[in-house]
N, C-alpha and C positions, 0 to 999 in steps of 0.2 A: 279711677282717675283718668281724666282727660290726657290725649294726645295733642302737642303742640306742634305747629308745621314748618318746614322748612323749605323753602325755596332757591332754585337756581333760575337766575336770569338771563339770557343766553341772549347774540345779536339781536340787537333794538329794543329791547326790553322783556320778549316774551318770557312765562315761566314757568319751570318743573317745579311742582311739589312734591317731598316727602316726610310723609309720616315720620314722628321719633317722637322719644322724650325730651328733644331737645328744645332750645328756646325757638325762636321765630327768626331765621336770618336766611339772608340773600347773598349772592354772589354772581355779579354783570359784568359778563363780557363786552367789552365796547373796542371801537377804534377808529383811526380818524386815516383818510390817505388824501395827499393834496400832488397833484403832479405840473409844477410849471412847464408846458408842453415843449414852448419855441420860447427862449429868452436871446435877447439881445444885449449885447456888452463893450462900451466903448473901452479903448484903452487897456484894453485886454492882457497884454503880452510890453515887452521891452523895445519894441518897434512902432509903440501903438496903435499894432491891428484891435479891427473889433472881433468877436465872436459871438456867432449865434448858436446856440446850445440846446439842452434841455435842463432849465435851470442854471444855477450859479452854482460847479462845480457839482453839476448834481443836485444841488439841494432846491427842495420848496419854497415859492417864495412867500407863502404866509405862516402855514403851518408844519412843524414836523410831523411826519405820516408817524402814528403809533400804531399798539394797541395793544390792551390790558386787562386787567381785572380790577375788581373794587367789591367789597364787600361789607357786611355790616351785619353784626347780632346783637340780639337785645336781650340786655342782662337782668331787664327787669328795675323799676325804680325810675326811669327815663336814663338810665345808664346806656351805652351802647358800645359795644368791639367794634373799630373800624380797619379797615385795611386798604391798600393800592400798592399794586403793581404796573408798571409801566415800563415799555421800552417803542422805541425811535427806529425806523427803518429808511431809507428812500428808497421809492417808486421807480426813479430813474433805472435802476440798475440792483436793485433788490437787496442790497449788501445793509446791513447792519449800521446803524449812526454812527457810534463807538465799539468797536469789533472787542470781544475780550470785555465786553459789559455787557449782560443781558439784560438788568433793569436800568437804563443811563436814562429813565425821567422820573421817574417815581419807585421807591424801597421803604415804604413808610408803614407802621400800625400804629394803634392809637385808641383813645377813649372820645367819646364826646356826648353831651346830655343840654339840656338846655339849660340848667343850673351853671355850670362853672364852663360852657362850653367846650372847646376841641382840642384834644390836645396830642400830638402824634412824634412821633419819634423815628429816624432815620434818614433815608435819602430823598429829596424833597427842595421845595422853592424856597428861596430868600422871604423872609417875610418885609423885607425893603423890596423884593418884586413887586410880589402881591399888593404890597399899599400903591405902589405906583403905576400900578398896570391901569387905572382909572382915568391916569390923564396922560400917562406914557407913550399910549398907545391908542386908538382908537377903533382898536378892531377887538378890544377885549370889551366886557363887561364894563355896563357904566355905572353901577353898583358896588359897594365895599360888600364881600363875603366871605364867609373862613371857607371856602372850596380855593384851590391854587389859579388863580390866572395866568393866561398865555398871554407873549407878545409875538411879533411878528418873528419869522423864522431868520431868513438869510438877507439882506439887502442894505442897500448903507446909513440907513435910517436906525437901522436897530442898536445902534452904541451905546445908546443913552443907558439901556438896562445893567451894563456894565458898573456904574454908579453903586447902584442896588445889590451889587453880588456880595459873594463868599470870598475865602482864602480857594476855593476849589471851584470857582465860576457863580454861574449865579442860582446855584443849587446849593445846600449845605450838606457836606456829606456828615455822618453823624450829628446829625440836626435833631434837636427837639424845639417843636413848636407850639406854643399856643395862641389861640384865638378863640375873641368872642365878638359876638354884635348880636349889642343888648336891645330891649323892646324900644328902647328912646331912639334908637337910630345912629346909636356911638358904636363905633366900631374902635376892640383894643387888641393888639396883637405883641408878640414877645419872641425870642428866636438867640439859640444858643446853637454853636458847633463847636464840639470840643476838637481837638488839635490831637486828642489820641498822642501827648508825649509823656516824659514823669514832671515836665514842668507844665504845670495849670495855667491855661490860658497861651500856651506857645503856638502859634497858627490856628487859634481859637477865631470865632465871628461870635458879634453878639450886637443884636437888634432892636429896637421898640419901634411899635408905629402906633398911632392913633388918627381915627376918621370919624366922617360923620354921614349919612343918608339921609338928606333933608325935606326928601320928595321930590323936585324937580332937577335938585342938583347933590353933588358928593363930593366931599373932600377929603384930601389924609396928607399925614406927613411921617417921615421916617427920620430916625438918626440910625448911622449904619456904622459901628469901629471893626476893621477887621487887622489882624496880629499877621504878616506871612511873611514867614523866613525873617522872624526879626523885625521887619520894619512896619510901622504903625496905617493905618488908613482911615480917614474916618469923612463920613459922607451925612447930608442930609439933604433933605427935598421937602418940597410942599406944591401941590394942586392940586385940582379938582375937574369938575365939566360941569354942565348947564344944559338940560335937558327942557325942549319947547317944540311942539309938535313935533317935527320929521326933523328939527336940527338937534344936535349934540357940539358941543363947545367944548373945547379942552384944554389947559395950558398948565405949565408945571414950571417950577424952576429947582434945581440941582444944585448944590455944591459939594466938591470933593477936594479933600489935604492928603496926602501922602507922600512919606517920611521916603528918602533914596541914598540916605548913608550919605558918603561923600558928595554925593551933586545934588543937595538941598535938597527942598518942599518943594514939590508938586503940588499947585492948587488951580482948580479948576473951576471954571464959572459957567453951564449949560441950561438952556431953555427950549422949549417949544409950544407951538401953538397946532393945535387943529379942529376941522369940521368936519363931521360926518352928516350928510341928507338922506334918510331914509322913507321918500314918498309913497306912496297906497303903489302895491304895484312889485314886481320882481326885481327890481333895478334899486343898488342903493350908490351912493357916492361917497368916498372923503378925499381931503386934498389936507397936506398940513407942512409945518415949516419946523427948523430945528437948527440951532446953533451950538457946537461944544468948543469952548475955551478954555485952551491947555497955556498954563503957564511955567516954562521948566518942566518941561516934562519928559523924563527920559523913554529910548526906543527899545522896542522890544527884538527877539533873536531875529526877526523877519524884516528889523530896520524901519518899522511904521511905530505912531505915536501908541506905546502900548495903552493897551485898555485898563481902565481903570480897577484897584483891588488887584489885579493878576502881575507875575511878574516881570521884570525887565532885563534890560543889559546894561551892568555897567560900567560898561568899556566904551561907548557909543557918545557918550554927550548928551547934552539935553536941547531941546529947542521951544518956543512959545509960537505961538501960532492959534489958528482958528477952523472949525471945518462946520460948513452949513450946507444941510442939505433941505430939498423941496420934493414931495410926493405928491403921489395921486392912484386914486383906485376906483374901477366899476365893478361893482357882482351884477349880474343876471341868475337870480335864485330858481334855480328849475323846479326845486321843492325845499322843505325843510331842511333837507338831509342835501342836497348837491348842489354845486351854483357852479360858474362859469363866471373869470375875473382876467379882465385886461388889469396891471400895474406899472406902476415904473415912480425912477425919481433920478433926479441931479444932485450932485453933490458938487460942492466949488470946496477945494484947502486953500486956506493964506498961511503966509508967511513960514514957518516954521513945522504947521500940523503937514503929517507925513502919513499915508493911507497906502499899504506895500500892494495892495492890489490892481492901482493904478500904475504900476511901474517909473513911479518918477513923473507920471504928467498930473495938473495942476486941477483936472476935473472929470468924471466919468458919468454916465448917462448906462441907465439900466431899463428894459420895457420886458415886459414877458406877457403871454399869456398861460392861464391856466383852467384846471377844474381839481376841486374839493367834494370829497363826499365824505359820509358818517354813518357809520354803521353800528 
């Protein structure tokens, strides 16, 4: 009888092979580190000085620097074991994301086949990320797939993802997820976090999305309820983008309710639009716009308009208001694997919307430079 081989895939893909009885499966090392070098920060402090830094309190401004494992065995039948592990570092100063977590992006196993699709279990993405990462953002995938998408890391653009979370951010801890994307180009996805109490459903999340890949363009939408500490949340979205030579097109719109006991419904109305240009050549662009509209919306312990699904204070009061912010980015791709990115963006609050990083002033302006590589 035949030997069947086994594989380890080590930085960037190369591989060991070893002989066994066992099935055919891999396991790749990967990871990703992005350093925002010099950032720049208006409004910085309660005087409002600016700051120039490295990064926004340390942090990336596209992506969290990882890196992980991932792995895969075949059971035979088109059946397959899957696995990932992930954890979050920054470059700035080397310390851990979440100190006292060692996998704080991915804790996931799982099965997946082309028959019923993926299906995985544990610490892991929203599956209202994943659908919305298409038109959320525009530095993810402009494609629906059951792999997890990324949105941008640290800056004041990145809220909207807040919509799309958990009772526990916008990861589901004890998450079971599935997803498929079938040969038509539909894309269907499902997402359960249990609340771990003896009552069912107590700080539970529970998810559905559906999309489509239509060849030059993609849509999805999500309905998102999340249970925490009691009070009810419930969210849904719809966009897509529009793929044509070197442009990409994006726009999405959001709505979020959530229950605050005594200081009423919270309901929120958000949108955004953007472009990305990517011409022959090393150099790509996007620039995009965003509006989030908070009505009754209570603060959180840090006194700003809390984020959406997470919780608040309420002893504070509530306030309505608006926050729009404007972006913009250049990569120079030095290869596959590294680029070099000027970014930055404005944000303006009205009326009521409260941003604690600002320290009380009415708009901040952020630019950094950076470099990204992958390993």
């Amino acid at each position: 009888m035949g030997t069947k081989t086994r594989s380890l895939l080590v930085a960037g893909g190369s591989a060991l092979a070893m002989s066994g009885v066992h099935a055919q499966s891999s396991v790749q090392l990967y990871g990703l580190m992005d350093l925002s070098a010099v950032t720049y920060q208006t409004n910085a402090n309660a005087n409002g000085k600016h700051v120039i830094s490295m990064g926004i309190d340390g942090e990336p401004w596209f992506s969290g620097s990882r890196f992980g494992m991932k792995g895969a065995e075949d059971l035979g039948g088109g059946l397959r074991a899957i696995f990932r592990l992930e954890a979050e570092y920054r470059v700035s100063d080397g310390a851990m994301e979440d100190p006292g977590q060692i996998f704080d992006r991915d804790a996931w196993v799982g099965f997946e086949s082309d028959t019923f699709g993926k299906v995985t279990a544990g610490f892991q993405n929203t599956v209202a990320r994943d659908a919305a990462a298409i038109y959320g953002d525009p530095y993810g995938s402009a494609a629906l797939t059951t792999e997890e998408g990324g949105w941008t890391n640290a800056n004041n653009f990145k809220q909207l993802i807040f919509y799309a979370g958990s009772a526990t951010g916008t990861r589901y801890e004890n998450g079971v997820v599935w997803k498929k994307l079938f040969d038509s180009g539909v894309f269907a996805a499902a997402g359960y976090a249990f609340g771990n109490h003896t009552s069912f459903g107590t700080d539970a999340t529970y998810t559905g999305a559906l999309g489509y890949n239509g060849g030059p363009f993609s849509v999805s939408a999500f309905y998102n309820h999340v249970n925490n500490n009691g009070f009810t949340n419930q969210a849904y979205s719809i966009g897509g983008n529009y793929r044509f030579n070197i442009v990409r097109l994006n726009a999405g719109y959001f709505h979020y309710s959530g229950d605050q006991g005594a200081l009423g419904q919270r309901h929120d109305n958000a949108w955004t639009v953007s472009v990305k240009l990517a011409p022959k050549g090393p150099f790509d662009y996007a620039i995009g716009y965003q509006q989030m509209h908070a009505s009754n919306a209570a603060f959180d312990d840090s006194g700003g308009t809390a984020n959406a699904n997470l919780g608040f204070n309420p002893d504070t009061g509530t306030a309505s208001g608006y926050k729009e912010t404007l972006y913009a980015s250049m990569f120079y791709h030095l290869s596959k694997r590294t680029e070099l990115y000027v970014a930055g963006d404005y944000m303006k609050l009205h009326d009521g919307y409260v941003v604690a990083t600002t320290h009380g002033a009415r708009n901040q302006l952020e630019l950094t430079t950076g470099i990204r590589t992958r390993f």
